[in-house]
NUKEDREN-202782 format. One record per residue (C-alpha): residue in three letters; x, y, z. Coordinates in pm, 1 decimal, decimal comma, m for minus. Layout:
BEGIN
ALA / X / Y / Z
...
END
This chain:
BEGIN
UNK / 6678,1 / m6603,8 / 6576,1
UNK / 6742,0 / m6526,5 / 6205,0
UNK / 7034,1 / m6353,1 / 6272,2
UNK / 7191,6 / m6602,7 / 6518,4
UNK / 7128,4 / m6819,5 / 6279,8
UNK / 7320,3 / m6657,1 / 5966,2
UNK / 7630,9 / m6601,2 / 6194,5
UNK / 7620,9 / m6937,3 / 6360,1
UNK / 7627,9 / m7126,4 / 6037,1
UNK / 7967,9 / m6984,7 / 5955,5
UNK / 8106,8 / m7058,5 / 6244,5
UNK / 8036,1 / m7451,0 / 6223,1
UNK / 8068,7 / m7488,8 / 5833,5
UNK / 8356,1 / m7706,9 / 5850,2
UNK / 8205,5 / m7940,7 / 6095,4
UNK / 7884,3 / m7967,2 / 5870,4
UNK / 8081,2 / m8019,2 / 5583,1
UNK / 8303,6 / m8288,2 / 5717,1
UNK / 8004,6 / m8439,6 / 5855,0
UNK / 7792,8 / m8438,5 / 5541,8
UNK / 8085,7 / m8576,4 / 5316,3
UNK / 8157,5 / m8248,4 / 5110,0
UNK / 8440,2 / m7920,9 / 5136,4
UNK / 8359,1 / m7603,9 / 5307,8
UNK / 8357,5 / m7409,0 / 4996,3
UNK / 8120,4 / m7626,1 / 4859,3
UNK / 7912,4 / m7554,2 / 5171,5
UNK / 7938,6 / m7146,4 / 4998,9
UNK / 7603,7 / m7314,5 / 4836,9
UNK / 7440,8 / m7351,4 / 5155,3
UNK / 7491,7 / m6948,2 / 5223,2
UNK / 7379,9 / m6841,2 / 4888,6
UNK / 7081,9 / m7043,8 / 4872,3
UNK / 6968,1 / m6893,2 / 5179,3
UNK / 7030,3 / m6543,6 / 5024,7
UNK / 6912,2 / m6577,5 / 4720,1
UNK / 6537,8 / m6764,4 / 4932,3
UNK / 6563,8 / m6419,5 / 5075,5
UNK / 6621,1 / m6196,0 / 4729,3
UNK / 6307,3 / m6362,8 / 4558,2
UNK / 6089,1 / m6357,3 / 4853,6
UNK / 6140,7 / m5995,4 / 5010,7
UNK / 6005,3 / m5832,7 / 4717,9
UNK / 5631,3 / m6005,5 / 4783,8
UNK / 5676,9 / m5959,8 / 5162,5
UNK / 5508,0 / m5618,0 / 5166,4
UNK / 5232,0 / m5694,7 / 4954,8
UNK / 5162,3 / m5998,5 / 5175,5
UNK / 5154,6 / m5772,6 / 5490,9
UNK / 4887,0 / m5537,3 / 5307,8
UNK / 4691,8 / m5839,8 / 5164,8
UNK / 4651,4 / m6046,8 / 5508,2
UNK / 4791,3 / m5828,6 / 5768,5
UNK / 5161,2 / m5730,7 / 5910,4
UNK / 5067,7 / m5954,9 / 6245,9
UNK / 4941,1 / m6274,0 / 6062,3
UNK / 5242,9 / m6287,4 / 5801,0
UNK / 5520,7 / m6237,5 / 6061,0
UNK / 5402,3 / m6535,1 / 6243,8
UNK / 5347,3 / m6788,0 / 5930,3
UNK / 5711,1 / m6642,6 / 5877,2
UNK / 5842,2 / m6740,3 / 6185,9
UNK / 5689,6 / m7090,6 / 6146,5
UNK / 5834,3 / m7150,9 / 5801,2
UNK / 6211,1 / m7073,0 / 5946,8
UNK / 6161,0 / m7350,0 / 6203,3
UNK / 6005,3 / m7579,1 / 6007,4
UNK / 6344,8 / m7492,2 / 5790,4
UNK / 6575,4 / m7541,4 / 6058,1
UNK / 6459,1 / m7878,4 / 6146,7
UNK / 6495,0 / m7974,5 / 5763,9
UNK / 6822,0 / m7843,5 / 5821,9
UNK / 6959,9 / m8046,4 / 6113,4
UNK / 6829,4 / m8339,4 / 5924,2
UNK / 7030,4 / m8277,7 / 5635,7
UNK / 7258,1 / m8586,6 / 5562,7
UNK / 7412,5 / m8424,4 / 5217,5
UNK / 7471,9 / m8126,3 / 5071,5
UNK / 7184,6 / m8116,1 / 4789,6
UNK / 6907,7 / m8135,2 / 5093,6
UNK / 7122,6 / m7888,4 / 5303,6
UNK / 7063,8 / m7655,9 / 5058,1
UNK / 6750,0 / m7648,0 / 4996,2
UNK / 6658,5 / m7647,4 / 5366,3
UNK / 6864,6 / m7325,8 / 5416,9
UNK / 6608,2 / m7203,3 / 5131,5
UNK / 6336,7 / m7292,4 / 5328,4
UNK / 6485,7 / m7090,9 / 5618,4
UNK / 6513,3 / m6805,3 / 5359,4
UNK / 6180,3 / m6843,2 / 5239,0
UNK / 6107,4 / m6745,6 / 5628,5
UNK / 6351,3 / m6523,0 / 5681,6
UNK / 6225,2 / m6306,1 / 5388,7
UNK / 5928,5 / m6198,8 / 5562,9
UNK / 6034,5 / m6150,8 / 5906,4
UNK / 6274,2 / m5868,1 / 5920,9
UNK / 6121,8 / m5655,4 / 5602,2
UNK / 5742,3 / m5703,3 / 5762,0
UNK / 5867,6 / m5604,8 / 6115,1
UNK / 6067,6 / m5282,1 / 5929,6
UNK / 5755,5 / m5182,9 / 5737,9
UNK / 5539,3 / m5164,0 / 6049,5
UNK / 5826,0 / m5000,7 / 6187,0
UNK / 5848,7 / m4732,8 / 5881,7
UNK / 5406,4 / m4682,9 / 5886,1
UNK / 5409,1 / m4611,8 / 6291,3
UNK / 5651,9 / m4371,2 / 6351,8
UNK / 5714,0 / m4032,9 / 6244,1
UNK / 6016,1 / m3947,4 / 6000,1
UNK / 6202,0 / m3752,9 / 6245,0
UNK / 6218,9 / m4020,3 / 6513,7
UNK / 6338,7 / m4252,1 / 6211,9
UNK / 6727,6 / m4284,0 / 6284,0
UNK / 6653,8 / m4325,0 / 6621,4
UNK / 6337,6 / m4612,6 / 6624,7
UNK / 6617,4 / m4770,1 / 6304,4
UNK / 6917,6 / m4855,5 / 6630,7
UNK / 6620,5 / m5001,6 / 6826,1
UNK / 6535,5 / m5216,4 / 6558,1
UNK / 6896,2 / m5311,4 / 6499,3
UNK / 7042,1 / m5408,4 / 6892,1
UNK / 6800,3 / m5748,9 / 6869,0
UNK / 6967,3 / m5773,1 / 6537,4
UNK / 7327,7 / m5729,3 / 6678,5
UNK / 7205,2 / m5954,7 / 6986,0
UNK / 7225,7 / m6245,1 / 6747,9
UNK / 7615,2 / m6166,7 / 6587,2
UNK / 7685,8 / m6158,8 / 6976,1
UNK / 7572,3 / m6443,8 / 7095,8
UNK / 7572,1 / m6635,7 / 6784,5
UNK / 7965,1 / m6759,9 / 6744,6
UNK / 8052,8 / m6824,9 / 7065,2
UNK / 7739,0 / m7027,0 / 7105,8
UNK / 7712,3 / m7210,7 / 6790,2
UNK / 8091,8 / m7300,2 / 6829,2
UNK / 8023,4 / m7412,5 / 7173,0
UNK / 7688,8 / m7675,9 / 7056,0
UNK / 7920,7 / m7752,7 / 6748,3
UNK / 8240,8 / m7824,3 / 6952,1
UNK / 8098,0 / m7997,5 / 7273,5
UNK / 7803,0 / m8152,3 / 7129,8
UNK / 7719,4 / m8156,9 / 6743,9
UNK / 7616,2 / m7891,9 / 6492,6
UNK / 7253,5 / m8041,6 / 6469,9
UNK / 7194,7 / m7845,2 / 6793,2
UNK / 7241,7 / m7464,7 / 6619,5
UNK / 6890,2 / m7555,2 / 6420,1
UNK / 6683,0 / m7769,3 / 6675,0
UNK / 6767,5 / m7424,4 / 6921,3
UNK / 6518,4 / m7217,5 / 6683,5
UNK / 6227,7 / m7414,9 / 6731,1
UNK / 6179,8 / m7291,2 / 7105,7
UNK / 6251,0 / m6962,8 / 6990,4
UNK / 5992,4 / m6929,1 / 6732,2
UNK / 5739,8 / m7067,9 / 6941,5
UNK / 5839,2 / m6760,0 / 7206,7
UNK / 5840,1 / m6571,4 / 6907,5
UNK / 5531,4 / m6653,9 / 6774,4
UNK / 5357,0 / m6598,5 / 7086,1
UNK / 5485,8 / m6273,5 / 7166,7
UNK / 5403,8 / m6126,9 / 6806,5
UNK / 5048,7 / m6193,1 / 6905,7
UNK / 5023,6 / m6063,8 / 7209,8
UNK / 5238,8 / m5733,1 / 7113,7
UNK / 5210,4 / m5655,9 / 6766,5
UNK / 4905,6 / m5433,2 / 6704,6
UNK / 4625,9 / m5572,9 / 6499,4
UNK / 4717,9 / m5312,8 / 6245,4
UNK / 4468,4 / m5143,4 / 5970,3
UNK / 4580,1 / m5297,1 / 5598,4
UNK / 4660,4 / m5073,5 / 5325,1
UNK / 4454,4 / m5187,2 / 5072,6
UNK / 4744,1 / m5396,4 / 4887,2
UNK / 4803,6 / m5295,9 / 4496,3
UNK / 4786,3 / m5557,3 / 4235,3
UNK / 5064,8 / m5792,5 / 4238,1
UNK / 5285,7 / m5787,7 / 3968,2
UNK / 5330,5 / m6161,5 / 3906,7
UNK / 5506,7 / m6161,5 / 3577,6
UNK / 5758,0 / m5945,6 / 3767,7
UNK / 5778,1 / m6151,6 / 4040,7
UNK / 5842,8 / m6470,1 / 3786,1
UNK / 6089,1 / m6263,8 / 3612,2
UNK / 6269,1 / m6080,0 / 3904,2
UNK / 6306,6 / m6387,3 / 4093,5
UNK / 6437,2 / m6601,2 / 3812,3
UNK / 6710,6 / m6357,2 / 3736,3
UNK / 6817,2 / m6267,8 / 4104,4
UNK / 6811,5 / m6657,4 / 4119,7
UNK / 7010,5 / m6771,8 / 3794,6
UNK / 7243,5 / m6475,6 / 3858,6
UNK / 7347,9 / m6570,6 / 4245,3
UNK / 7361,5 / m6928,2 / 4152,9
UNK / 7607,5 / m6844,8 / 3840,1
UNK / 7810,5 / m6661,0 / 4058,9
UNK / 7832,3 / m6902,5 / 4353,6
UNK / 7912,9 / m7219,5 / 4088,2
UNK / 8174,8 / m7000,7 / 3888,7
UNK / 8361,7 / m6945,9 / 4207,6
UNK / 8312,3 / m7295,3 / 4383,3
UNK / 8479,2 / m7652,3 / 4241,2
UNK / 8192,5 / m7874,0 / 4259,0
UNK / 8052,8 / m7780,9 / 3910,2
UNK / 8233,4 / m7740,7 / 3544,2
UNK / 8228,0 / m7337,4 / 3553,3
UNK / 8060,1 / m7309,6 / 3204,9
UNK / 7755,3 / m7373,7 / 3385,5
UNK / 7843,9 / m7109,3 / 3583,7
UNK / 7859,3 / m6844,5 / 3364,0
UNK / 7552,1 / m6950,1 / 3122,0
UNK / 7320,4 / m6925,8 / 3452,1
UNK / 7509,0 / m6533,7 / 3524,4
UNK / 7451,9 / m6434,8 / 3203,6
UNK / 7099,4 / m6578,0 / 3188,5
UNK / 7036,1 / m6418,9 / 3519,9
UNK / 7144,9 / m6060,2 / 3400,7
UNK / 7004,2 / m6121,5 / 3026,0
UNK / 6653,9 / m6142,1 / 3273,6
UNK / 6700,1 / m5900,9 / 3481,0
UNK / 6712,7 / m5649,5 / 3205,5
UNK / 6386,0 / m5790,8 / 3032,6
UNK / 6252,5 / m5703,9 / 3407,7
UNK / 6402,1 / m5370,7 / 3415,9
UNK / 6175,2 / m5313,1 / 3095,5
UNK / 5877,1 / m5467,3 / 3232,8
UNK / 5934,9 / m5284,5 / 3550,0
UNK / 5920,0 / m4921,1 / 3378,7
UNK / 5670,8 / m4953,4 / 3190,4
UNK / 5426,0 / m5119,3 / 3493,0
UNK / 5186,3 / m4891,6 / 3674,7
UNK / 5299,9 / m5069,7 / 4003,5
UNK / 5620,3 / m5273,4 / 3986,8
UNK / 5725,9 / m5547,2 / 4215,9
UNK / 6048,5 / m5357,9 / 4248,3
UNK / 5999,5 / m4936,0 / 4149,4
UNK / 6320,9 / m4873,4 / 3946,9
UNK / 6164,9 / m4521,5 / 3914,5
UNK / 6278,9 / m4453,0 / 4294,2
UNK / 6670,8 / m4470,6 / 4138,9
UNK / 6603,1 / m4127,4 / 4022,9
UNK / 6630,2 / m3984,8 / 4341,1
UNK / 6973,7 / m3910,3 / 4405,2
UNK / 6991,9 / m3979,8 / 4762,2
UNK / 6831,4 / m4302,5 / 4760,6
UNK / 7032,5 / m4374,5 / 4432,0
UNK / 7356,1 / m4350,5 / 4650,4
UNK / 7256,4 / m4531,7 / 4891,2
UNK / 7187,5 / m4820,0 / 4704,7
UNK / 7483,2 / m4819,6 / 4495,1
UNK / 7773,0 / m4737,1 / 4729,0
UNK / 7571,7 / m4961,8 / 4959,8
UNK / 7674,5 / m5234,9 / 4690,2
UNK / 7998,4 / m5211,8 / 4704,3
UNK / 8026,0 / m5197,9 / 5101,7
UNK / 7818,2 / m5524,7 / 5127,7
UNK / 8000,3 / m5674,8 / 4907,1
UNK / 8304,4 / m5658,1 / 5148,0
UNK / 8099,6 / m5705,4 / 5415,6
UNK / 7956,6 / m6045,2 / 5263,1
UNK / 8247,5 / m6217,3 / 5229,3
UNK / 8468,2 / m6143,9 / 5587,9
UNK / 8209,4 / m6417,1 / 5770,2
UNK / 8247,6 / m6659,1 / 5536,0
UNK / 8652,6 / m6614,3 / 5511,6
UNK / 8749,9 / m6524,3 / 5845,7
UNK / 8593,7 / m6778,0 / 6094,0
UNK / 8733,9 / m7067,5 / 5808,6
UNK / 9116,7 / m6885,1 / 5802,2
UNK / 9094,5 / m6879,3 / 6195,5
UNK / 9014,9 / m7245,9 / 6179,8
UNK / 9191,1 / m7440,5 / 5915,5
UNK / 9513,3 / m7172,2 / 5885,0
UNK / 9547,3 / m7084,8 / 6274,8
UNK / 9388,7 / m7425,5 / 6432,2
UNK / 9127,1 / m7331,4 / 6605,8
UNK / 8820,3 / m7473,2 / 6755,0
UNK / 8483,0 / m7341,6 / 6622,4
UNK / 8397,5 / m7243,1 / 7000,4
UNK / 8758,4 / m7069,1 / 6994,3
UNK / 8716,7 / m6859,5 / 6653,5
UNK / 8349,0 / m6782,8 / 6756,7
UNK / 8502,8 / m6612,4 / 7002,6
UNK / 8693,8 / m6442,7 / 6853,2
UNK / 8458,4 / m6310,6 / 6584,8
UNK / 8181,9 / m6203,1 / 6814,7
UNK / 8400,1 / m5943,6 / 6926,8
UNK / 8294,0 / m5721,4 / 6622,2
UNK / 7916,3 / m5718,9 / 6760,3
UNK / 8018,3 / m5581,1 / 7097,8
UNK / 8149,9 / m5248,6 / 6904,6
UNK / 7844,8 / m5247,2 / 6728,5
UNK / 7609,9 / m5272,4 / 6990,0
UNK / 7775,5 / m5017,0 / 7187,5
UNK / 7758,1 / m4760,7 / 6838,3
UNK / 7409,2 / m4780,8 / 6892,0
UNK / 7362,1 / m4586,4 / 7194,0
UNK / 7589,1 / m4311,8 / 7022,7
UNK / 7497,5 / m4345,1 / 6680,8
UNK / 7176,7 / m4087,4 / 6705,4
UNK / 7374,3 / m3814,6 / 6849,0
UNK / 7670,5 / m3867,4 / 6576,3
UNK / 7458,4 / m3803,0 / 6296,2
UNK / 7251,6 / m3542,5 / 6425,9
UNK / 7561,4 / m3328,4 / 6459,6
UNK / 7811,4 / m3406,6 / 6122,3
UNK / 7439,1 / m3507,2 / 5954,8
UNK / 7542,9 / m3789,9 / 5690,7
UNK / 7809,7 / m3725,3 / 5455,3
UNK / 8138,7 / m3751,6 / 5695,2
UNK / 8010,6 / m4059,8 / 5923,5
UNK / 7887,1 / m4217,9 / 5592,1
UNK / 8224,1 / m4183,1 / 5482,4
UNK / 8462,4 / m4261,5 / 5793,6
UNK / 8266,1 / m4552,7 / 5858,9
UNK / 8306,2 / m4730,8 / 5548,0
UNK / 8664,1 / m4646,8 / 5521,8
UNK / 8723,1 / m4786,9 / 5837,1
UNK / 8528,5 / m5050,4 / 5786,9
UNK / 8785,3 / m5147,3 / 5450,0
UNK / 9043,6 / m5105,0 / 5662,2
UNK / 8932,6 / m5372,3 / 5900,0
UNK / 8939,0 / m5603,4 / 5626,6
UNK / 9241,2 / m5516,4 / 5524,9
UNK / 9364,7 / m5597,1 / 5829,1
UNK / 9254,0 / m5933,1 / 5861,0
UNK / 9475,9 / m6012,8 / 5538,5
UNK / 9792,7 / m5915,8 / 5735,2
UNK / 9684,6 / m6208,8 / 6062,1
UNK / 9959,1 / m6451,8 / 6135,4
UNK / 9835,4 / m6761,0 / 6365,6
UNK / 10122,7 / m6548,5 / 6602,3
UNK / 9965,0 / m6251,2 / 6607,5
UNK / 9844,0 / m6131,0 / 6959,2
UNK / 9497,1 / m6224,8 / 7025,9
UNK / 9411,4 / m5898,1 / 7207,1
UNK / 9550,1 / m5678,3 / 6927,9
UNK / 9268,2 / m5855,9 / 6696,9
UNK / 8984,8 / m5798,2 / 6948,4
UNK / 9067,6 / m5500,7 / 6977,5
UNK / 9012,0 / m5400,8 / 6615,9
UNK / 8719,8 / m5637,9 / 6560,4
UNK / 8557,1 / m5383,4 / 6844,5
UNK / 8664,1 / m5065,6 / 6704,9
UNK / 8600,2 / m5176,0 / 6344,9
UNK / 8250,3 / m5348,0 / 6438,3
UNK / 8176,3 / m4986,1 / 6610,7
UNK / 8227,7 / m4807,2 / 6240,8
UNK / 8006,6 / m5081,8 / 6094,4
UNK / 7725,3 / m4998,6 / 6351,2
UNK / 7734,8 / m4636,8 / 6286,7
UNK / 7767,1 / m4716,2 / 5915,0
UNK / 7441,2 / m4926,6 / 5916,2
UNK / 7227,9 / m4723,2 / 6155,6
UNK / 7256,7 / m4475,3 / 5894,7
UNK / 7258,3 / m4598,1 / 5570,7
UNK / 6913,2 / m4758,8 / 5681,7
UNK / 6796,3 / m4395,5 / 5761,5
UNK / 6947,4 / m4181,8 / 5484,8
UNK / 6785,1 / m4480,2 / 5237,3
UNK / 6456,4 / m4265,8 / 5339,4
UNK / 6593,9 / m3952,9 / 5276,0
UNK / 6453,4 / m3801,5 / 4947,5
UNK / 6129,4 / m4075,4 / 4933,8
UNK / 5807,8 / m3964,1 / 5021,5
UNK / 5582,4 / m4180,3 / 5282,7
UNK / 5361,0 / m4330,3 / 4982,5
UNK / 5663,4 / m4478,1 / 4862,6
UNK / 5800,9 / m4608,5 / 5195,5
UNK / 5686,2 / m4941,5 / 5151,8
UNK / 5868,4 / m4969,7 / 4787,1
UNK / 6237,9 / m4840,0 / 4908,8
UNK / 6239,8 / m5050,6 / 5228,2
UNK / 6205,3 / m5358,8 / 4938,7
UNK / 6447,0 / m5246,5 / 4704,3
UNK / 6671,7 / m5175,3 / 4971,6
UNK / 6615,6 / m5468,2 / 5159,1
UNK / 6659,0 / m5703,2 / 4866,2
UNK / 6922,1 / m5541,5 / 4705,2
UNK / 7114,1 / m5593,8 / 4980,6
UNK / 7050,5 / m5955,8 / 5043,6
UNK / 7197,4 / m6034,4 / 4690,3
UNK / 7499,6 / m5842,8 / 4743,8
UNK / 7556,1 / m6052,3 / 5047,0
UNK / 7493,8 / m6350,5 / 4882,4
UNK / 7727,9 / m6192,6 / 4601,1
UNK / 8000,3 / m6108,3 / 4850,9
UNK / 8011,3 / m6463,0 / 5035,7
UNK / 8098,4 / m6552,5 / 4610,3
UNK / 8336,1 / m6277,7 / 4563,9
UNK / 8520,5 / m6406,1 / 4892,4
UNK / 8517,6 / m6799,3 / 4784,1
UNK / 8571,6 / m6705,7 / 4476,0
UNK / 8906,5 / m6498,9 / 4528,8
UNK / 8998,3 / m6819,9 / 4728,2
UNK / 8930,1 / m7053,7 / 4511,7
UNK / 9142,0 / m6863,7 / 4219,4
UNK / 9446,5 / m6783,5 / 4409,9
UNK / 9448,3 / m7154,4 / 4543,7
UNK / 9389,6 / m7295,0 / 4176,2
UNK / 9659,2 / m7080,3 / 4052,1
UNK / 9915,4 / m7196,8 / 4357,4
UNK / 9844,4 / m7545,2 / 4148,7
UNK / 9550,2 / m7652,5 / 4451,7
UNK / 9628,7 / m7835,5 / 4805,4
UNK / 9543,1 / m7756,5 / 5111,8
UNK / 9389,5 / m7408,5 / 5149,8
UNK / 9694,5 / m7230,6 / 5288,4
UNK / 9690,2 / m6852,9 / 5475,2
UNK / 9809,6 / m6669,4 / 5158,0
UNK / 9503,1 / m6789,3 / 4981,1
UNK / 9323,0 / m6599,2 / 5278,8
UNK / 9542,3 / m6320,4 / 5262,2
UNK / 9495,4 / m6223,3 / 4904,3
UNK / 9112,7 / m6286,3 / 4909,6
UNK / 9084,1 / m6001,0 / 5201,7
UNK / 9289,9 / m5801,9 / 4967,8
UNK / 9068,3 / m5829,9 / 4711,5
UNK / 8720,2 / m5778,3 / 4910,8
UNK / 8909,5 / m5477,2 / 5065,3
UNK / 8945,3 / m5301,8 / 4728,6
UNK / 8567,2 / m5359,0 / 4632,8
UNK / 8453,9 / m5204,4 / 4949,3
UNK / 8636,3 / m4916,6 / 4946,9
UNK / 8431,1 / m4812,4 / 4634,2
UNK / 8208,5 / m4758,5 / 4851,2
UNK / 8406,9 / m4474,2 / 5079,5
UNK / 8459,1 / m4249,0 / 4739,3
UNK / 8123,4 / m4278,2 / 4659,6
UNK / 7991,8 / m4118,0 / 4967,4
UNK / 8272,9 / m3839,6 / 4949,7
UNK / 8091,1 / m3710,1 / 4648,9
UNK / 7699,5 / m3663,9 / 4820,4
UNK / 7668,2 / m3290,3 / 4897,1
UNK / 7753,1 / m3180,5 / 5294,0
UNK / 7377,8 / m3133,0 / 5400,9
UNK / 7256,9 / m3494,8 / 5224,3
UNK / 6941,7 / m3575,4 / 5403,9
UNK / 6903,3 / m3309,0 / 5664,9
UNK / 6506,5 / m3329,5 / 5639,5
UNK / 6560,1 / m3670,4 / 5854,8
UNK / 6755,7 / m3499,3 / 6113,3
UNK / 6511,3 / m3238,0 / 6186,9
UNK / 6668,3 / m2918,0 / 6046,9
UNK / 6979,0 / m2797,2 / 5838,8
UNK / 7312,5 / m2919,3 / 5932,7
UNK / 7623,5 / m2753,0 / 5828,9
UNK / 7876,4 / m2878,7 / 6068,1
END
């Protein structure tokens, strides 16, 4: 549902935003707000699954997206779109973390990788069946539809996590850190919102760049806090690992790439190569058919060549696949860009399947529960930060072609751009030593 949801979205935000009197940049908003919901709330997600039980807050969760989504196909103008996709985020914060935490506590490290792709194909279900479906409620009937379909979902949903999920012993939960919740959430906030208005043309960008520099003038006041707290909202003290350090930061840079191409590609398709949203969802579900086939291989890859070389060939293919899209002409053969959408979506799989794993690799079980959160948030902002990156390389290269319609240069140069930032990524992994996280894979690998 949640991630049906996230893909669907992009693949109607013209519709919405011609429907609800605004541009689809503006509708970037919508995205982020989502994100950052997600950001602020993930952090309290696994303290709420010690305090009342893993079972009880995956269902409120599920109840809070729906009650989102209909806010959502209510919306009649941007402001309350906005803050209904927050609402969805507020739900969507606890769902996937809470079900990965039970995930992490019930099985044994060196099933990890492997229990990690089952996790994921539900996850790549939604990709799949997203686009094609959301295009064809948003062309054929209206985009109201891709919300008022998660209400019968999340009643399934709901049902089935009680009848399934065991009624799991509760850590005892530590304190919660509430002035670091305040103060984390506040800067992840002010920060993604800076960001998002800096790159968009709705607001004057000063106020863009007083909330950014609020946000980060926070976050650093939290990073204080945060060390010198017996039990953090967010450890920083897990960054000294070096494993988990890498992960996180070349994980940065590929998710900011990643962020951006379903926000730019499904609007290029549309406005630059007139298509239908049922004809460019299409198009871009192709991507989740490589990945979900990755996942029957992806076990076996990386318990051969262990993690450094997939790590690496899967992110630089991954930049490459971006790349690509900045080189589309509305006459380039179909086929030719299903084909790479598969082969590239593959890499991604692999690239996720283990990243997720090799997150785990130098933390001990005790602190399970605090990398899955860093992670897990981390990596929501930088999402939220690459859907900005993306608008915002659009928005620039269109201001500085003196504005008009959004033409397929525009496009062009803003895959360029995202391209280069996720290729950091790529060198970063080059550098982690040949045998990086072997203890997951059961045993040394030297391939």
């Amino acid at each position: 549902m949640e991630n049906m949801d996230s893909t669907v979205i992009a693949t109607s935000l013209a519709a919405i935003a011609a429907d609800i009197g605004t541009d689809p940049i503006s509708l970037k908003l919508a995205l982020t707000s989502y994100l950052v919901a997600l950001a602020i709330f993930i952090p309290i997600s696994s303290w709420m699954a010690d305090r009342f039980g893993a079972r009880l807050v995956f269902r409120c969760a599920m109840l809070v997206f729906m009650v989102g989504s209909v806010c959502c196909a209510f919306s009649n103008s941007l402001a309350a779109f906005v803050i209904a996709r927050f609402v969805q985020g507020m739900g969507g914060a606890m769902m996937g973390p809470v079900a990965r935490l039970v995930l992490v506590r019930a099985t044994p490290r060196h099933q990890l990788v492997d229990a990690m792709a089952w996790l994921t194909i539900p996850a790549l279900i939604g990709p799949i069946v997203g686009p094609p479906f959301g295009g064809f409620l948003t062309t054929y009937f209206s985009w109201h539809w891709i919300f008022i379909i998660n209400v019968p979902i999340g009643i399934i949903g709901m049902a089935l996590a009680g009848l399934v999920l065991p009624k799991e012993t509760r850590n005892a939960p530590r304190r919660i850190d509430g002035k670091g919740f305040v103060l984390a959430g506040l800067a992840f906030a002010l920060f993604a919102f800076g960001c998002s208005v800096l790159s968009l043309p709705a607001l004057p960008p000063i106020y863009g760049a007083v909330a950014a520099v609020a946000g980060i003038a926070i976050g650093l006041i939290y990073a204080r806090h945060a060390l010198r707290t017996e039990y953090p909202l967010l450890d920083l003290r897990l960054l000294a690992f070096p494993n988990f350090r890498v992960a996180v930061v070349a994980g940065t840079f590929f998710r900011l790439g990643q962020g951006a191409t379903p926000f730019l590609f499904p609007l290029m398709l549309q406005l630059n190569f007139g298509m239908t949203p049922f004809e460019s969802g299409m198009v871009t579900f192709a991507g989740a058919i490589g990945a979900l086939a990755a996942k029957f291989v992806a076990n076996g890859v990386f318990a051969r060549y262990g993690f450094k070389y997939p790590l690496v060939i899967s992110t630089g293919i991954s930049t490459l696949g971006i790349l690509a899209m900045g080189l589309y002409q509305p006459d380039t053969w179909i086929p030719l860009i299903l084909a790479i959408l598969v082969f590239v979506g593959f890499w991604q799989s692999i690239f996720w399947t283990g990243s997720n794993a090799f997150t785990f690799a130098d933390i001990e079980d005790k602190d399970a529960g605090q990398a899955n959160t860093i992670s897990q948030v981390w990596g929501q902002l930088m999402f939220a930060m690459g859907v900005a990156l993306g608008g915002g390389a659009l928005e620039l290269t269109h201001r500085l072609r003196g504005g008009g319609a959004l033409e397929l240069i525009d496009f062009h140069i803003a895959f360029y751009v995202v391209a280069a930032v996720c290729a950091i990524s790529t060198l970063m992994f080059l550098r982690i030593p040949r045998n990086a996280g072997h203890q997951l894979l059961g045993g040394p690998h030297m391939h």
